[in-house]
VOGU-3710 file (C-alpha; in Angstrom, 3 decimals, decimal comma):
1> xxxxxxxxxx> 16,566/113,423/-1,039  19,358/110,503/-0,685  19,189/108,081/-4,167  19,913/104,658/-3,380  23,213/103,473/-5,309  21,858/100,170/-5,857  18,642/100,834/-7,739  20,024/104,060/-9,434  19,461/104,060/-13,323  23,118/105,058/-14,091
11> xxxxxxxxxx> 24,834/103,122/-11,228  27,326/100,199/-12,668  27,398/96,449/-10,852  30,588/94,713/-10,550  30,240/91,096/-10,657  33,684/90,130/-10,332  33,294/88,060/-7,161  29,357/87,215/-8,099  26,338/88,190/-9,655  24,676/90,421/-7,239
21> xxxxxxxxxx> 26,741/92,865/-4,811  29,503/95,229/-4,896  33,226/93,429/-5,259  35,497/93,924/-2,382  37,521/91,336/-1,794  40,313/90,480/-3,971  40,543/86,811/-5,824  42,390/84,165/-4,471  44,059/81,303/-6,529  42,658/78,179/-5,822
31> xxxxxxxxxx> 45,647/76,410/-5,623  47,494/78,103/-2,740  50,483/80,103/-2,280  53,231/77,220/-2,404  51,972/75,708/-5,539  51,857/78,892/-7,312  55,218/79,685/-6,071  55,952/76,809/-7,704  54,147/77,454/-10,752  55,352/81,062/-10,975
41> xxxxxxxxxx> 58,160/80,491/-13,747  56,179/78,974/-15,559  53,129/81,176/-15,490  55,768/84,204/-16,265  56,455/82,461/-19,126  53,306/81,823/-20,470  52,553/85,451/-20,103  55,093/86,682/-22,072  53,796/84,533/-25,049  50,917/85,414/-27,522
51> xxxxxxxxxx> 48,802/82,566/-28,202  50,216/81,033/-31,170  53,401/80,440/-29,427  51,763/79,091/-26,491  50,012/76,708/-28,510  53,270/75,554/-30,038  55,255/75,631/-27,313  52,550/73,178/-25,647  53,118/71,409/-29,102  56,342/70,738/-28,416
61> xxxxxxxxxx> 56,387/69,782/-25,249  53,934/66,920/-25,774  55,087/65,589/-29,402  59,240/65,568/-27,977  58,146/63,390/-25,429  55,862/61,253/-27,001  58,442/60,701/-29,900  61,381/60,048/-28,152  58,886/57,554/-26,210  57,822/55,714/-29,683
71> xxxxxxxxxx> 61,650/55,357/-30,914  62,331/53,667/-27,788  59,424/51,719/-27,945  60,390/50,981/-31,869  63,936/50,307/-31,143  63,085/48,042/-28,376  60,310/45,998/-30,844  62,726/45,820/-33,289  65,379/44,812/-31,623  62,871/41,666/-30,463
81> xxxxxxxxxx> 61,938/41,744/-34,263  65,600/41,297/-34,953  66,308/38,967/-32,169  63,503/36,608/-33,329  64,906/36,834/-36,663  68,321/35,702/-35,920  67,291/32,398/-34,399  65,208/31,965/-37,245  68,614/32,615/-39,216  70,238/30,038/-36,894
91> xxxxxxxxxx> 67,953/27,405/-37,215  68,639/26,986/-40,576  72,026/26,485/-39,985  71,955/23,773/-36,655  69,083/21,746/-38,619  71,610/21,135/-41,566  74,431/20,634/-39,121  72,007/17,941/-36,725  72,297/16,130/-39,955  75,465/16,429/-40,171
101> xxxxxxxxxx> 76,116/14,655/-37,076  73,990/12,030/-37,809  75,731/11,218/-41,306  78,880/11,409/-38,926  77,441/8,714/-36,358  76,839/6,537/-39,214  80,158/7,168/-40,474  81,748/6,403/-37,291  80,287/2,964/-36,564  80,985/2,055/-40,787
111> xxxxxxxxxx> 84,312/2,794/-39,650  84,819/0,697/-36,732  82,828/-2,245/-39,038  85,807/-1,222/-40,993  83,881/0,491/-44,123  84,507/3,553/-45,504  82,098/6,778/-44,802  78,857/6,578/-46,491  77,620/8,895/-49,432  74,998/10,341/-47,231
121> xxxxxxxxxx> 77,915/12,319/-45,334  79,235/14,491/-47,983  75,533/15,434/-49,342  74,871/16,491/-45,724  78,060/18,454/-45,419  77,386/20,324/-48,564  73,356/21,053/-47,544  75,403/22,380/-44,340  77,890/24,229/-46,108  75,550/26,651/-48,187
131> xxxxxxxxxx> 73,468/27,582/-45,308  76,476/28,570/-43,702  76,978/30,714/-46,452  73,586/31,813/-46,745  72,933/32,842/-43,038  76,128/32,875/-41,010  77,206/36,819/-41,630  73,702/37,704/-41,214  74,481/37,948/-37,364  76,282/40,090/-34,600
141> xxxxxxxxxx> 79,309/38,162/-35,355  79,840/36,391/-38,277  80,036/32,666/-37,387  81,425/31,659/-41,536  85,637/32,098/-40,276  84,965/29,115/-37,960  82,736/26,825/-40,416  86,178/26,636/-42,409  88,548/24,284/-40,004  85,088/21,950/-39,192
151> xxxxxxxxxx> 83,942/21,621/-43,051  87,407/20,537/-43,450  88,191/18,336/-40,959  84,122/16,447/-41,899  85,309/16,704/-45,605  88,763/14,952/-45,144  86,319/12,039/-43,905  84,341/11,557/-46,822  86,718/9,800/-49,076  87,107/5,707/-49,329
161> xxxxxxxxxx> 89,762/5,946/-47,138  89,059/4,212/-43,707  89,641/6,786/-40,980  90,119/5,957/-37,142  88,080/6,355/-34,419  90,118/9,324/-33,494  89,295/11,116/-36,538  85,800/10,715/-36,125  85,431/12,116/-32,579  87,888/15,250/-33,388
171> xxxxxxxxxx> 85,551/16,193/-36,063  82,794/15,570/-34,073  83,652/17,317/-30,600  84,685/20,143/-33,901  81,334/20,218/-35,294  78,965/20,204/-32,110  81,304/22,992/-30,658  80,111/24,696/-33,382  76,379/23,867/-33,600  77,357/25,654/-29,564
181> xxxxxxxxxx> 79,011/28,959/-31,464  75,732/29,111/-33,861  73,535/28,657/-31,397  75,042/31,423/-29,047  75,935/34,176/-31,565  72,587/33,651/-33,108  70,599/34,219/-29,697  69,377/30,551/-30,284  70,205/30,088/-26,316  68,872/32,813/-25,351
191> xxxxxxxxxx> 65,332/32,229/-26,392  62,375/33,644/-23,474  59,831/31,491/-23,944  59,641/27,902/-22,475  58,093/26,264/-25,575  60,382/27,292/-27,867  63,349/26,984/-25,581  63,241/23,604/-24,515  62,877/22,576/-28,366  65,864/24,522/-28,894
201> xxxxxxxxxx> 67,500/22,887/-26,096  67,421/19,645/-27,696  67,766/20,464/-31,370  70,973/22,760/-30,553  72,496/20,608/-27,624  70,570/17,381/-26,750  70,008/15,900/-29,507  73,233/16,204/-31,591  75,384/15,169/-28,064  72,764/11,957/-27,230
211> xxxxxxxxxx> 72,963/10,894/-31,473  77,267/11,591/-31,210  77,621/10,170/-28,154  75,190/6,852/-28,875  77,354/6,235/-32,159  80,345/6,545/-29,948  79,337/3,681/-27,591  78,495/1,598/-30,568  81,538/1,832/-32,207  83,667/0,778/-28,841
221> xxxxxxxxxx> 81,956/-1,754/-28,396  83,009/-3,211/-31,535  86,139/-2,931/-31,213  88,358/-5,770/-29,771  90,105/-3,576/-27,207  87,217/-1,912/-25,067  87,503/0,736/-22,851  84,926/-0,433/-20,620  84,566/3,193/-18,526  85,164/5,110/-21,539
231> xxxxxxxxxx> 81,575/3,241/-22,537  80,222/3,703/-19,332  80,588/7,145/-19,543  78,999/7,141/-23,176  76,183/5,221/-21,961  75,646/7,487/-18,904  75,595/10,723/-20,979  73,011/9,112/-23,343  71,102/8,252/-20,728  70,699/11,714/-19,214
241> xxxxxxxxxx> 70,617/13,428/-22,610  67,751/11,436/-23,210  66,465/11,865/-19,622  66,801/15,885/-20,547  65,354/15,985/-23,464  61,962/14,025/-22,433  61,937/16,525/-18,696  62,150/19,404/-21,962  59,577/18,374/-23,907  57,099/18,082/-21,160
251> xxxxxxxxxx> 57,959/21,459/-19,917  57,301/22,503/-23,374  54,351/21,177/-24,081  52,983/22,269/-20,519  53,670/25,625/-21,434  52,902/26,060/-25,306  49,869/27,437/-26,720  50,199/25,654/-30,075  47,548/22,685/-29,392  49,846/20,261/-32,151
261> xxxxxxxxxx> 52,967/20,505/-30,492  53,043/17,452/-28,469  51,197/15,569/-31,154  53,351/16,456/-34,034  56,575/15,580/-31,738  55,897/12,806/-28,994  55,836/9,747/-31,212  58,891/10,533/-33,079  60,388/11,304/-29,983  59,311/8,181/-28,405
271> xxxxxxxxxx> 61,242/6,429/-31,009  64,397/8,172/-30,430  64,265/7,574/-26,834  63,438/3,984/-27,130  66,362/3,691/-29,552  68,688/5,328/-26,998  67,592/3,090/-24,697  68,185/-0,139/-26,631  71,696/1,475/-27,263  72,900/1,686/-23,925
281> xxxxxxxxxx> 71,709/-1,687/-23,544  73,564/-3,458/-26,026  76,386/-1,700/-25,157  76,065/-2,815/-21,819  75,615/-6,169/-22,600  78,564/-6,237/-24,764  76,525/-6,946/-27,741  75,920/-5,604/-31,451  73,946/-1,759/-31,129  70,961/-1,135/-33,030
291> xxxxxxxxxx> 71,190/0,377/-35,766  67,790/2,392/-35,513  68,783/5,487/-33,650  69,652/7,693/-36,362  66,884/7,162/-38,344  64,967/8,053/-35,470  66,334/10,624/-34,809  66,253/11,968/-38,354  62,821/11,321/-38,111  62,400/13,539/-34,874
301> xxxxxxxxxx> 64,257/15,904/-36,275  62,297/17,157/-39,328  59,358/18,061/-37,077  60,959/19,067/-34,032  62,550/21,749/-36,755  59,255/22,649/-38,161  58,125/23,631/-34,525  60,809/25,199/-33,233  60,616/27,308/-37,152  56,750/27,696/-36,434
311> xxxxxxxxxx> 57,076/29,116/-32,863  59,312/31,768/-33,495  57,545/32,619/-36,840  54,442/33,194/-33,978  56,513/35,329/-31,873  57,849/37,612/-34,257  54,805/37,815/-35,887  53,283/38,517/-32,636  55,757/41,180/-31,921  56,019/43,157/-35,324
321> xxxxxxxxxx> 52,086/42,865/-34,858  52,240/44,104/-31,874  54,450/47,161/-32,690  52,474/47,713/-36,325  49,471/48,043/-33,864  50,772/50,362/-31,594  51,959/52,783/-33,679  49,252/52,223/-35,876  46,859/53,339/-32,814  49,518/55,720/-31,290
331> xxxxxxxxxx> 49,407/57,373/-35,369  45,438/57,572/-34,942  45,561/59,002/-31,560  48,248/61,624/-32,426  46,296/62,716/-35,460  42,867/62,778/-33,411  45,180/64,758/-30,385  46,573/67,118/-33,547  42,863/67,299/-34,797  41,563/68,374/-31,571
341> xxxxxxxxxx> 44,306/70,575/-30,516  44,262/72,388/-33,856  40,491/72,674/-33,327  41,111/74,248/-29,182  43,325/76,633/-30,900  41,305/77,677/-33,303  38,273/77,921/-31,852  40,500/79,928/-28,249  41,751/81,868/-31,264  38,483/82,917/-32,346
351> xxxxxxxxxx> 37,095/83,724/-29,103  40,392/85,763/-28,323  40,548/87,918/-31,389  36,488/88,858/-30,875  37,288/89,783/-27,352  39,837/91,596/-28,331  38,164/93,228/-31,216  35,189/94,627/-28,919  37,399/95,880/-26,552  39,652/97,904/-28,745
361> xxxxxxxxxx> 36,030/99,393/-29,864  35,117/99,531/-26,752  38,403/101,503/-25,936  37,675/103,656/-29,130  34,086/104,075/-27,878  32,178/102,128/-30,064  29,489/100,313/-28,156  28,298/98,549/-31,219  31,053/96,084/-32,056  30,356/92,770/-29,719
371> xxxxxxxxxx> 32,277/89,360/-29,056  30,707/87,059/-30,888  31,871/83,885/-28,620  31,240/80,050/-29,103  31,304/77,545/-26,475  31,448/77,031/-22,799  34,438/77,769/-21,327  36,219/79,964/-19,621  36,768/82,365/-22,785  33,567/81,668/-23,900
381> xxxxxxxxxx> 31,932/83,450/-20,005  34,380/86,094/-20,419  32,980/87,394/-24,036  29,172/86,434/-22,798  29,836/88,969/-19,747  31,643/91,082/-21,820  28,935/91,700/-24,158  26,506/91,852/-21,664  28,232/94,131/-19,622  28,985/96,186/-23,174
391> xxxxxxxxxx> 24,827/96,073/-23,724  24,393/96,903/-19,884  26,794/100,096/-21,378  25,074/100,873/-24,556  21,704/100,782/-22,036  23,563/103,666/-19,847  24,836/105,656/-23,135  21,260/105,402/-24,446  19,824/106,210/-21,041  22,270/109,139/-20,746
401> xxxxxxxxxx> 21,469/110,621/-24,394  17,776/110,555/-23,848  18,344/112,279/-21,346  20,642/115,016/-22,723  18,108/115,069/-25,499  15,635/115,727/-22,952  17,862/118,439/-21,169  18,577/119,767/-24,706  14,818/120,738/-24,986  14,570/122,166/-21,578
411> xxxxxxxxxx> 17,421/124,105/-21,992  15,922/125,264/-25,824  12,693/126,269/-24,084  14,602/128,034/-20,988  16,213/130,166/-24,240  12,754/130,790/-25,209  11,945/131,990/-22,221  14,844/133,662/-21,755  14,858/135,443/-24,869  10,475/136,581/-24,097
421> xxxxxxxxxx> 11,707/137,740/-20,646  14,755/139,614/-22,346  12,188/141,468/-24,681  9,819/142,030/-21,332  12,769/143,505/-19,949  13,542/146,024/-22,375  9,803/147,051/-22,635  9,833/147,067/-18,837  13,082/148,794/-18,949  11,387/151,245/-21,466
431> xxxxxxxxxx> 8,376/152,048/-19,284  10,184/152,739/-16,278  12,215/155,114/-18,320  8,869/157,107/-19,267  7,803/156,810/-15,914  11,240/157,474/-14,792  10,833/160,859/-16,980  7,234/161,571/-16,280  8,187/161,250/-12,522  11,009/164,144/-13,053
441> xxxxxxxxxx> 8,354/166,074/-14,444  6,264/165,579/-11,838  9,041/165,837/-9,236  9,613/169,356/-10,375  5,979/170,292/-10,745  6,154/169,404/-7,289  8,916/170,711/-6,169  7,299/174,190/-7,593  4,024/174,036/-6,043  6,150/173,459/-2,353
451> xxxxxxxxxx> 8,136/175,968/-3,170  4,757/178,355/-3,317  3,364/176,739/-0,415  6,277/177,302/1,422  6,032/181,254/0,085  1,974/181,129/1,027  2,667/179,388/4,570  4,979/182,047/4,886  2,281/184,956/4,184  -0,109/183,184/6,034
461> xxxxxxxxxx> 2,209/182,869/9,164  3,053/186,758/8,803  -0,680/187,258/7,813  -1,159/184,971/11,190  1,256/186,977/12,882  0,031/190,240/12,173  -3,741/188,897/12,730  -2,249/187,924/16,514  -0,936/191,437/16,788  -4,212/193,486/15,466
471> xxxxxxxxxx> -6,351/191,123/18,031  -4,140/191,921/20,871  -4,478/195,181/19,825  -8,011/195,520/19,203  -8,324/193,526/22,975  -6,154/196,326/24,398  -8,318/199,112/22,663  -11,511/197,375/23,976  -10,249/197,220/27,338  -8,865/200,446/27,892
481> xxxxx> -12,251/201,482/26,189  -14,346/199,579/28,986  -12,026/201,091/31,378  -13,024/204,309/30,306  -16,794/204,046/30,159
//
């Protein structure tokens, strides 16, 4: 009778392409041949690596990146850091040198009154002096070698002597150039947001050109020979400086997120602008300028310092925030990535080396070691169907020894047997001999008593014989003995 392969106790199931059925189709990769063409190198890699170096390798190839992505990002913070900084650095040099100017503007119209420069002038050049000193190498280029020719061509001014108009406007077209080279070298110009640049705008350019310019005017038009376009010029440039500065201040406070800007700035402004104003005015009209303009606009410029010193405070603040954040989160995300990744390796690890452990028993045919797998992956199936297909094993082995045990039996009892029918043998064997013997006996006994009956039928067929002969005789007699009566 046929046994049915499925359903036969012994009979193994492949489940490679399923649960139920025979496999007979081979696997295909899910990706397709051209991908893992393209994949191949890599994959031949990977195989060639145990697991630890796999891990690490993976390691590597995800902190190199990620590192060399944070130093760029840190370098490029930094530099912002840095670049914030060195305006910072710069702004406490202009604001001492915007006061310079404006002790220079009252110089210059004391000097065309024909007085000598006020005390205020060499007190500002000295304030100006030190934070050249102070913050001037602190930049790409060190801005100090050039302070040298303009603190002495200011200083020569502040003695009693009464200097010329001349004098006055070399060392002032000397000193704003140089408010220009601070401004430029310490990225003051440069600055990216409107708010702040605007208010740079006029602390760096507008306001010491309108102030120099203003005190200009005033003191040609007290002088008895007046260059009448020389003034008109003057008066035009304060004009649009002023113009400028207003447009800049508008934009800035259009486009500031500090809600006091415009309040701590537009009234002091105002003044300034109506000063400038009144200026031009009296110059035009040939009459005596005001006098208020520089104290206006040392008024403006105290706070529109303060602002300018508060908004990029905010911004680098804002930036070394924002990089102190980053990294701080990037740190905590790298140490939760390490945390988990040490854990995947680990537990892949584990899973591995119990595989691997049951089948090297398995291999030295111990059916009692099993994977003892955690978790739901891949790894984690592959030692659950290992040890199930190990128990499905240990079920055949046990199946298989009870029934060698059982064979074992039969075969004792067929010995049994065997050895009762050997000893039935022997006595058969035995008997047959005695009858074997008994029957030669009687073979000869036999053979005797035909050997007589052969010697009696052969008397009786003589005795037979001569009976024949003595009847035919005895007819003959009686006939010839009828034939004679």
């Amino acid at each position: 009778m046929r046994r049915d392969r499925k359903n036969h106790p012994l009979s193994v199931r492949c489940a490679l392409n399923g649960p139920t059925g025979w496999a007979t189709e081979p696997l295909r990769h899910p990706l397709g041949p051209p991908v893992t063409a393209l994949f191949r190198p890599a994959v031949s890699l990977m195989n060639r690596l145990p697991l630890a170096k796999k891990f690490l390798l993976l390691a590597v190839t995800l902190i190199v990146p990620l590192t060399l992505a944070l130093w760029s990002y840190h370098s490029v913070q930094s530099a912002n850091v840095d670049f914030a900084q060195d305006e910072r650095n710069g702004l406490k040099i202009v604001a001492p040198l915007d006061t310079v100017v404006h002790r220079l503007a009252d110089a210059r119209v004391a000097a065309a009154a024909g007085q000598p420069a006020l005390r205020g002038l060499a007190g500002a050049l000295s304030a100006a002096d030190a934070a050249v000193k102070e913050s001037g190498a602190t930049f790409d280029v060190d801005v100090t070698p050039k302070w040298t020719p303009v603190h002495s061509a200011i200083s020569d001014l502040t003695d009693s002597t009464v200097h010329t108009q001349a004098e006055f406007n070399a060392a002032g077209d000397a000193l704003l150039a140089y408010i220009v080279v601070v401004g430029n070298e310490s990225k003051l110009i440069l600055d990216p947001d409107l708010d702040s640049f605007y208010l740079m705008d006029a602390i760096v350019g507008r306001l010491p050109l309108l102030v120099d310019t203003a005190s200009r005017a005033a003191a040609m038009s007290q002088a008895k020979d007046r260059e009448e376009a020389a003034e008109a010029v003057a008066t035009g440039v304060v004009t649009s400086t002023a113009s400028a500065v207003t447009a800049g201040l508008d934009t800035a406070y259009e486009h500031t997120s500090d809600e006091d800007l415009k309040s701590q700035l537009s009234d002091s402004w105002g003044a300034v602008n109506t000063a400038s104003a009144a200026t031009v005015e009296a110059v035009q009209k040939r009459a005596a300028a005001p006098t208020d303009l520089v104290p206006a606009a040392d008024t403006f410029l105290k706070p529109l310092g303060e602002q300018l010193e508060d908004l990029l405070k905010a911004r680098q603040d804002k930036l070394s925030a924002s990089e102190t954040r980053i990294l701080v989160i990037t740190a905590l995300c790298l140490l939760l990535a390490t945390y988990v990744f040490v854990g995947l390796f680990l537990g892949t690890r584990r899973n591995t080396q119990q595989i691997l452990v049951a089948l090297r028993g398995l291999a030295a045919g111990d059916l009692t070691v099993r994977p003892k797998v955690t978790g739901r992956d891949e790894m984690a199936a592959m030692g659950a169907e290992l040890e199930s297909g190990m128990t499905n094993v240990s079920g055949m082995v046990g199946a298989i020894s009870e029934r060698t045990a059982s064979l074992h039996e039969a075969s004792a009892m067929l010995i049994d047997i065997s050895s009762g029918v050997s000893v039935g043998s022997t006595r058969a064997q035995d008997i047959l001999a005695d009858v074997s013997g008994r029957a030669n006996e009687t073979s000869g006994s036999v053979n005797t008593v035909a050997a007589a009956a052969e010697e009696m039928s052969a008397s009786i067929r003589e005795i037979a014989v001569n009976a024949s002969e003595a009847a035919r005789t005895a007819e003959t007699a009686v006939g010839t003995a009828q034939g004679a009566t």
